[in-house]
DSSP file (Angstrom, degrees, kcal/mol; ACC not computed):
  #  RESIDUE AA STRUCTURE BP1 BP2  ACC     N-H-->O    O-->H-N    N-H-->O    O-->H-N    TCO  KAPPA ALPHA  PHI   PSI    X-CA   Y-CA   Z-CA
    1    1 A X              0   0    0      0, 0.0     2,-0.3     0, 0.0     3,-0.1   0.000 360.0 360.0 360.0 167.7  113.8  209.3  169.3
    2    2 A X     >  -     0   0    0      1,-0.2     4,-1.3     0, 0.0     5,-0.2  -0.663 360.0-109.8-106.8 153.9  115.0  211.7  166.6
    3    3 A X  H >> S+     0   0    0     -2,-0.3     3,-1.8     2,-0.2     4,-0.7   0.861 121.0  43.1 -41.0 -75.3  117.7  211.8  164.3
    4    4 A X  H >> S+     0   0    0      1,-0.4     3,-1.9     2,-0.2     4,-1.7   0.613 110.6  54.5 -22.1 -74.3  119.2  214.5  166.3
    5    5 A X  H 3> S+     0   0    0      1,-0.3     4,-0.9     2,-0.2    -1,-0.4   0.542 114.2  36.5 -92.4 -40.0  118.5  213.0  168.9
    6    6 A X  H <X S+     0   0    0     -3,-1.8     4,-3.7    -4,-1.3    -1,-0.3   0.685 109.8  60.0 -68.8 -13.4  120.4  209.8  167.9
    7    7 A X  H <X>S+     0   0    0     -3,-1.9     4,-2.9    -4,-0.7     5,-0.7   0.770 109.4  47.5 -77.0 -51.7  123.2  211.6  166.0
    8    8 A X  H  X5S+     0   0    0     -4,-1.7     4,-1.7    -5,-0.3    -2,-0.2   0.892 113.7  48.1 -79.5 -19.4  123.9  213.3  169.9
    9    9 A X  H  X5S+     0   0    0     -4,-0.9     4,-1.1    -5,-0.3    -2,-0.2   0.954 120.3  39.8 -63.9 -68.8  123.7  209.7  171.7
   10   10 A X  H >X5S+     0   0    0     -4,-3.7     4,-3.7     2,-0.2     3,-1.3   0.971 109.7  54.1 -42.2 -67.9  125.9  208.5  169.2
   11   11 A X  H 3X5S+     0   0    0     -4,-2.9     4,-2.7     1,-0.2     5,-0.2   0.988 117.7  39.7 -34.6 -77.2  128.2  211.2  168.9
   12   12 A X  H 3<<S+     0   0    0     -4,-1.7    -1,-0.2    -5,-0.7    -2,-0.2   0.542 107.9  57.2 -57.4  -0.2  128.8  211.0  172.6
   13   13 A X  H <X S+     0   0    0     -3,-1.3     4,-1.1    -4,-1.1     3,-0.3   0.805 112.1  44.8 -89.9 -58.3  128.9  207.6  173.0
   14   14 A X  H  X S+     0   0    0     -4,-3.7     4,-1.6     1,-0.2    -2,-0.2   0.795 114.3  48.4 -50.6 -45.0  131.8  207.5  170.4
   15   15 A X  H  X S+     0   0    0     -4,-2.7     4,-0.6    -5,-0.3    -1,-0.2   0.453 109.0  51.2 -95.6   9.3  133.5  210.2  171.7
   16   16 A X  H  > S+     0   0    0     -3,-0.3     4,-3.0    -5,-0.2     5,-0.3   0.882 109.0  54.6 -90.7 -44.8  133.4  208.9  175.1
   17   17 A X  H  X S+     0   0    0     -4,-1.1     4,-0.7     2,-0.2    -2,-0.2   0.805 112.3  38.8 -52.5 -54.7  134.7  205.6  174.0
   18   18 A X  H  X S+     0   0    0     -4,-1.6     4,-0.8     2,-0.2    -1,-0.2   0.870 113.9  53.3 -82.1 -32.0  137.6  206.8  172.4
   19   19 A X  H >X S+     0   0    0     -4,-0.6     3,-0.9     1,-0.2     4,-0.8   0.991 112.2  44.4 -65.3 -62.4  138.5  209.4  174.9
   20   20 A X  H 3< S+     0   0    0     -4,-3.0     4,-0.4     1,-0.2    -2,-0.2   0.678  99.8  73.5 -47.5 -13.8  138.3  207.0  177.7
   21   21 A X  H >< S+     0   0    0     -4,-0.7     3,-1.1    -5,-0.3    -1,-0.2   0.971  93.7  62.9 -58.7 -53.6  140.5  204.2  175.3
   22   22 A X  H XX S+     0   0    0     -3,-0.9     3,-2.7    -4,-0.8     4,-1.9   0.732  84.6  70.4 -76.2 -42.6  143.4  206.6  176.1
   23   23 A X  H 3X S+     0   0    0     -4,-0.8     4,-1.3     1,-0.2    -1,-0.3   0.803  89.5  59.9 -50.8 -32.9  143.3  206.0  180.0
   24   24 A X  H <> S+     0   0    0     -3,-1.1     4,-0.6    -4,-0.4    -1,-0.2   0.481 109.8  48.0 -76.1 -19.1  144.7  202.5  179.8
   25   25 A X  H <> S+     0   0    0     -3,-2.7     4,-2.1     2,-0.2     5,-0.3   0.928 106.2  53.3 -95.5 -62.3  147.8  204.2  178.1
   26   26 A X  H  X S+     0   0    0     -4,-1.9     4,-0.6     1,-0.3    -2,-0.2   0.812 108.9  47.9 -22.8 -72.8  148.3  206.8  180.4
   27   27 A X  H  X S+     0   0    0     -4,-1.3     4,-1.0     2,-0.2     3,-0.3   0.739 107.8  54.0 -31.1 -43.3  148.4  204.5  183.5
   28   28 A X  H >X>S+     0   0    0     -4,-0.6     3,-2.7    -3,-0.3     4,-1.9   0.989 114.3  46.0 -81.1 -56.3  151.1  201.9  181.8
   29   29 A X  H 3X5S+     0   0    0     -4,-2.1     4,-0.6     1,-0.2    -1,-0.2   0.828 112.2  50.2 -35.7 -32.7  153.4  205.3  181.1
   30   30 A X  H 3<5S+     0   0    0     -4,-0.6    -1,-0.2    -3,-0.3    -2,-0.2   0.737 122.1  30.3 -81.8 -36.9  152.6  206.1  184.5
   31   31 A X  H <<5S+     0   0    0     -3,-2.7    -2,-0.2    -4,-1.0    -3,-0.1   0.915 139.7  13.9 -73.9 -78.7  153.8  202.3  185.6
   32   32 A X  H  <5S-     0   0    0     -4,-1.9    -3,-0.2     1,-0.3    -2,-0.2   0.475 102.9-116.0 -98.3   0.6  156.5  201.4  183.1
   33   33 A X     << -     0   0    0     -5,-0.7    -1,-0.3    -4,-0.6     3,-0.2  -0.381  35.3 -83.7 107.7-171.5  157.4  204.8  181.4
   34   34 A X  S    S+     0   0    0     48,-0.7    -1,-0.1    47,-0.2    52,-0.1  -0.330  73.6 126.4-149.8  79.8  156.9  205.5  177.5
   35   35 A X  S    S+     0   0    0      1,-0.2    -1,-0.2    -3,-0.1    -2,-0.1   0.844  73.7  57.2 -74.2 -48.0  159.5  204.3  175.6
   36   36 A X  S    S+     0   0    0     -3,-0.2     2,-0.4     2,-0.0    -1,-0.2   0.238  97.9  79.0 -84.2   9.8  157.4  202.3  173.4
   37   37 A X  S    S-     0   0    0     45,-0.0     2,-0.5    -8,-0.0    -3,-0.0  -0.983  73.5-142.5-106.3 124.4  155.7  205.4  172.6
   38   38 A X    >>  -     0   0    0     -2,-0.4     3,-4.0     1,-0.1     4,-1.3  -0.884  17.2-139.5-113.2 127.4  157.0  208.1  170.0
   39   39 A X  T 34 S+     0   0    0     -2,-0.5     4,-0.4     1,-0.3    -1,-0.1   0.422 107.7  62.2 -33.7 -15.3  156.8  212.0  170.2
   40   40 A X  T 3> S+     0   0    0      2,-0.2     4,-0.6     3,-0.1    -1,-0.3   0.635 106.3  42.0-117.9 -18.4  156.1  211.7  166.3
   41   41 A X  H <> S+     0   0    0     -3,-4.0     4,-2.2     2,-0.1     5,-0.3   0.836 117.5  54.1 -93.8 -42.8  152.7  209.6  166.9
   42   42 A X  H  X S+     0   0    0     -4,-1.3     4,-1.0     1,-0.3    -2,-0.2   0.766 111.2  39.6 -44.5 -36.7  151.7  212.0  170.0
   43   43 A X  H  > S+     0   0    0     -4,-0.4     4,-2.0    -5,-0.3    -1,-0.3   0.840 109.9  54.8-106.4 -39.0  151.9  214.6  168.7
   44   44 A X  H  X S+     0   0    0     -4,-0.6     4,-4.3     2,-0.2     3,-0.3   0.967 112.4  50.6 -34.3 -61.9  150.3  213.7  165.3
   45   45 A X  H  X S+     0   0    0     -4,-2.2     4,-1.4     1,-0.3    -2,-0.2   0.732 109.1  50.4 -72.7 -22.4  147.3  212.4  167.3
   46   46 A X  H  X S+     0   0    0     -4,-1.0     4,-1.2    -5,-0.3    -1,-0.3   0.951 103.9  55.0 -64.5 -48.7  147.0  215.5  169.2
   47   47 A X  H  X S+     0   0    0     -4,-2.0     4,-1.4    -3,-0.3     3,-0.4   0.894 110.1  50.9 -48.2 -54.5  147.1  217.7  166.2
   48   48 A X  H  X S+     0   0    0     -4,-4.3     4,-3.7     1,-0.2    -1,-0.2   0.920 108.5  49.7 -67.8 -23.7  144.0  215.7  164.8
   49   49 A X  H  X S+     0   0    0     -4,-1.4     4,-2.3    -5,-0.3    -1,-0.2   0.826 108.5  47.7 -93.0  -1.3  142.0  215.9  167.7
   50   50 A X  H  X S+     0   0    0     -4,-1.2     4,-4.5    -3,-0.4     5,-0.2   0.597 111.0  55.6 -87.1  -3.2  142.3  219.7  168.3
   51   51 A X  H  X S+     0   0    0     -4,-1.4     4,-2.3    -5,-0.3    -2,-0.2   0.984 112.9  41.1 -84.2 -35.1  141.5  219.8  164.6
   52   52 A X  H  X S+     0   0    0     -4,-3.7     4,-1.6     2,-0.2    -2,-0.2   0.911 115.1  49.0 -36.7 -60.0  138.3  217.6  165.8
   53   53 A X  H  X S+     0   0    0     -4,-2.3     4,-2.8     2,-0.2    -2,-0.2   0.979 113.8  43.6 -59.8 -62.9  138.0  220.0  168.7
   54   54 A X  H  X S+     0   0    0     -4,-4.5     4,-2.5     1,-0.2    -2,-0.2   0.930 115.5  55.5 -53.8 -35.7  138.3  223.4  166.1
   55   55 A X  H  X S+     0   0    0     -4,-2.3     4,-1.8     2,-0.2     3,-0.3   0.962 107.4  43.5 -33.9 -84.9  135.8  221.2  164.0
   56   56 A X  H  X S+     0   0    0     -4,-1.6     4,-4.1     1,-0.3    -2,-0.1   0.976 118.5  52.1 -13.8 -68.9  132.8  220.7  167.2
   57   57 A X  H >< S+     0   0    0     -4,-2.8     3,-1.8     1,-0.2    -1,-0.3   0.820 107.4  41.6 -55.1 -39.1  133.5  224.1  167.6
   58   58 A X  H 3< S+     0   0    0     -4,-2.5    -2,-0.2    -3,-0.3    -1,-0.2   0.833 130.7  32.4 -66.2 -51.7  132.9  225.5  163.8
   59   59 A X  H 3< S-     0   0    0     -4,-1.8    -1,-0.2     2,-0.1    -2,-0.2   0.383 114.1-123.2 -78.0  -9.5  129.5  223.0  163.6
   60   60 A X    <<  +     0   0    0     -4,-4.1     2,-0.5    -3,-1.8    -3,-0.2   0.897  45.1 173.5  14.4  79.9  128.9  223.5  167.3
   61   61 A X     >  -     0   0    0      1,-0.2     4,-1.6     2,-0.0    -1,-0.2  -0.866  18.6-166.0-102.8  99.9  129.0  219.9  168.2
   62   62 A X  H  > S+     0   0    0     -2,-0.5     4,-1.8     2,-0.2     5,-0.5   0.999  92.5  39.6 -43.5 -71.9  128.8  219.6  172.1
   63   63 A X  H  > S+     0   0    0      1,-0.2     4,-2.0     2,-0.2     5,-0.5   0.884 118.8  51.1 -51.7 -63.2  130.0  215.7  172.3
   64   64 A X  H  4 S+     0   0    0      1,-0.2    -2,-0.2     2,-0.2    -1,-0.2   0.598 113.0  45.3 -25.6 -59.1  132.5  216.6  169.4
   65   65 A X  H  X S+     0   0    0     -4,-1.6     4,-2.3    -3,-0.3    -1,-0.2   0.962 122.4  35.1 -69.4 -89.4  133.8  219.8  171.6
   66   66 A X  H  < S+     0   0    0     -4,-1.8    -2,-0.2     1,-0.2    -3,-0.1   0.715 112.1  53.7 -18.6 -66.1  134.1  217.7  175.0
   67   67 A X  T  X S+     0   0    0     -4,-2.0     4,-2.0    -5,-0.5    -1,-0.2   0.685 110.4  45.8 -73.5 -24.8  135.1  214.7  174.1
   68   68 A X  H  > S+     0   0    0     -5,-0.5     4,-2.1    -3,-0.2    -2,-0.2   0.892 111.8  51.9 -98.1 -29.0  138.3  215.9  172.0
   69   69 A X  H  < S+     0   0    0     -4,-2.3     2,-0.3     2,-0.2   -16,-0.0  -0.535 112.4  48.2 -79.3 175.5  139.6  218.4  174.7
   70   70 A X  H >> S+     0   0    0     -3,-0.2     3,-0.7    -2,-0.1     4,-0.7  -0.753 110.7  46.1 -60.0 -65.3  139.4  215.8  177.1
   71   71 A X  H 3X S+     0   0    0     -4,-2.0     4,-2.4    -2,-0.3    -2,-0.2   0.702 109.9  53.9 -53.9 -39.6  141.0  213.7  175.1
   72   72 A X  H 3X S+     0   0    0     -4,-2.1     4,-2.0     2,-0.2    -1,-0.2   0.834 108.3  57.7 -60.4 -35.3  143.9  216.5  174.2
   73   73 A X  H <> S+     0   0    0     -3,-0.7     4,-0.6     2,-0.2    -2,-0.2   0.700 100.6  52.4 -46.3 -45.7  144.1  216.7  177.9
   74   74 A X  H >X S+     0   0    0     -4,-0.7     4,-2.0     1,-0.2     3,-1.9   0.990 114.3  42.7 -81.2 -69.2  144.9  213.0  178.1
   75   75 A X  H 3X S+     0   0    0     -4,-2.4     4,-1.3     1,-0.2     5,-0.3   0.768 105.1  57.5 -55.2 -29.7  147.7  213.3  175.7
   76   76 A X  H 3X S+     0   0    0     -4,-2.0     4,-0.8     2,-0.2    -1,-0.2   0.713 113.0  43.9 -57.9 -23.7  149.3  216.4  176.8
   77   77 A X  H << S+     0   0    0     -3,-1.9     4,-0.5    -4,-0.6    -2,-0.2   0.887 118.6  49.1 -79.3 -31.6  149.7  214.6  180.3
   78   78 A X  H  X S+     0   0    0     -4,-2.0     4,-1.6     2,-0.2    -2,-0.2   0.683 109.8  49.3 -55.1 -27.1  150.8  211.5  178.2
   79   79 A X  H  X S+     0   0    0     -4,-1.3     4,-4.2     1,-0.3     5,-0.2   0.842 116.2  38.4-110.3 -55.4  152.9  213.2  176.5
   80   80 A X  H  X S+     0   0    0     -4,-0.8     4,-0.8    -5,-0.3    -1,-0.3   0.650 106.8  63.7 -76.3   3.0  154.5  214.8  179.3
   81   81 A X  H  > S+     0   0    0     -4,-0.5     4,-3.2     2,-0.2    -1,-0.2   0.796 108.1  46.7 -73.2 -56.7  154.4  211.8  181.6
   82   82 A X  H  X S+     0   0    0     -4,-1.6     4,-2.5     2,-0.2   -48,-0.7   0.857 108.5  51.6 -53.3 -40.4  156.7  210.2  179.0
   83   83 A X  H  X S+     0   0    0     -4,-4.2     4,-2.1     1,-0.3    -1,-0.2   0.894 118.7  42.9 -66.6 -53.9  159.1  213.4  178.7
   84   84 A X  H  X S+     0   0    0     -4,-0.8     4,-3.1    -5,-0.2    -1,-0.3   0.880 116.0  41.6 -68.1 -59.3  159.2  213.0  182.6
   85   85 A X  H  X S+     0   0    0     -4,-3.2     4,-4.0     1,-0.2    -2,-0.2   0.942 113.8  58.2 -65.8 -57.3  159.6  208.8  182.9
   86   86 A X  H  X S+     0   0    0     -4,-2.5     4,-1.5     2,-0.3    -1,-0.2   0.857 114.6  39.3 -48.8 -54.0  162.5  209.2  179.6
   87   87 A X  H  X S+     0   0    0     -4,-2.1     4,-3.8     2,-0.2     3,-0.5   0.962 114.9  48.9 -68.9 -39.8  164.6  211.8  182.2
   88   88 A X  H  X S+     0   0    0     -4,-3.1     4,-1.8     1,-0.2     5,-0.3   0.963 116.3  44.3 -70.9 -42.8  164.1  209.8  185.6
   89   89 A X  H  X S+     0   0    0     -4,-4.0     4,-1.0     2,-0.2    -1,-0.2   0.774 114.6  52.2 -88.6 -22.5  165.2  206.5  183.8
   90   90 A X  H >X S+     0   0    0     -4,-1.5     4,-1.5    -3,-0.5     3,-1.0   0.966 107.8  48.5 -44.8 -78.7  168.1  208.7  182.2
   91   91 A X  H >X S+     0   0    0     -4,-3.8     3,-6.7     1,-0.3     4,-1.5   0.912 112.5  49.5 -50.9 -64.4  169.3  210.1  185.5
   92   92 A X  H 3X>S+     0   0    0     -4,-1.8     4,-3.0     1,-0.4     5,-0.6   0.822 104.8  55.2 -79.4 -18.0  169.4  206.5  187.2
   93   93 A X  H <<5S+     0   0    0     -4,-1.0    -1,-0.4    -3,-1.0    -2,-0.2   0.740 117.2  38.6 -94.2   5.7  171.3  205.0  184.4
   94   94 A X  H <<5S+     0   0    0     -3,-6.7    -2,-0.2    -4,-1.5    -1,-0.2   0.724 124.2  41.0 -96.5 -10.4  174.2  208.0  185.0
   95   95 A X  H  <5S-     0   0    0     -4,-1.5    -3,-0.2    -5,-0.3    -2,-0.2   0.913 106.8-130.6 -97.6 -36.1  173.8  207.8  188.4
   96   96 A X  T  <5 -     0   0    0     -4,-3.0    -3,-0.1    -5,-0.2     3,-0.1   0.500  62.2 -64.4 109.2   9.3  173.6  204.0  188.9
   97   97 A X  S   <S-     0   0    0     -5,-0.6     2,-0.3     1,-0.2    -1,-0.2   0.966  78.3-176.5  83.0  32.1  170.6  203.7  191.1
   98   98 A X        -     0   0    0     -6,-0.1    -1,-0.2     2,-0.0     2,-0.1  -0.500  12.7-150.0 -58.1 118.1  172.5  205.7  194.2
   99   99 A X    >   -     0   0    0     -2,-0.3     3,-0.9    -3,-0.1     0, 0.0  -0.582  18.4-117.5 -90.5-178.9  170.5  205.7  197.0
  100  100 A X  T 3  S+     0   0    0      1,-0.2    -1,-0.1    -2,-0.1    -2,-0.0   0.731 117.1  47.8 -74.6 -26.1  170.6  208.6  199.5
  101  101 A X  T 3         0   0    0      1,-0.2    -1,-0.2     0, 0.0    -2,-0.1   0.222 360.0 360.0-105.4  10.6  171.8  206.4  202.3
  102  102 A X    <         0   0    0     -3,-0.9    -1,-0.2     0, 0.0    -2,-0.1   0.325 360.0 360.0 -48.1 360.0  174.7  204.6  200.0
């Protein structure tokens, strides 16, 4: 195989690896909410990987390209998963856990 050839294995291999890392975070927000997560790390990490994503595109790196919107993908649902868990846990602690048939 060629350099290229290992350079695109690699490349995708890595970016598969780290885009899928993300899922395991996504599902526990999903579970237990995302308090232990902060808007100020989210949002950082997002910022670097669309600058990885503008990056792919400028070098026109395919795995590079893929792998970071995917991954932008993943945090923008994370991100908004959290926004979502942060209000429902809100509401029940003014409301008190009322159920409809109380």
């Amino acid at each position: 195989m060629t350099n290229e050839g290992w350079s695109v294995v690699l490349g995708t291999a890595a970016g598969f690896c780290t885009t899928v890392s993300f899922v395991p975070q996504v599902i526990k927000i999903y579970r237990q909410g995302g308090r232990d997560l902060s808007y100020g790390m989210l949002s950082l990490y997002l910022i670097g990987v669309l600058l990885w994503f503008g990056y792919g595109m400028v070098v026109r790196a395919q795995a590079v390209i893929i792998t970071n919107l995917a991954t932008a993908v993943l945090i923008a649902i994370a991100t908004a998963m959290k926004a979502y868990t942060a209000k429902r846990d809100f509401g029940k602690a003014v409301m008190g856990d009322v159920g409809v048939g109380d």
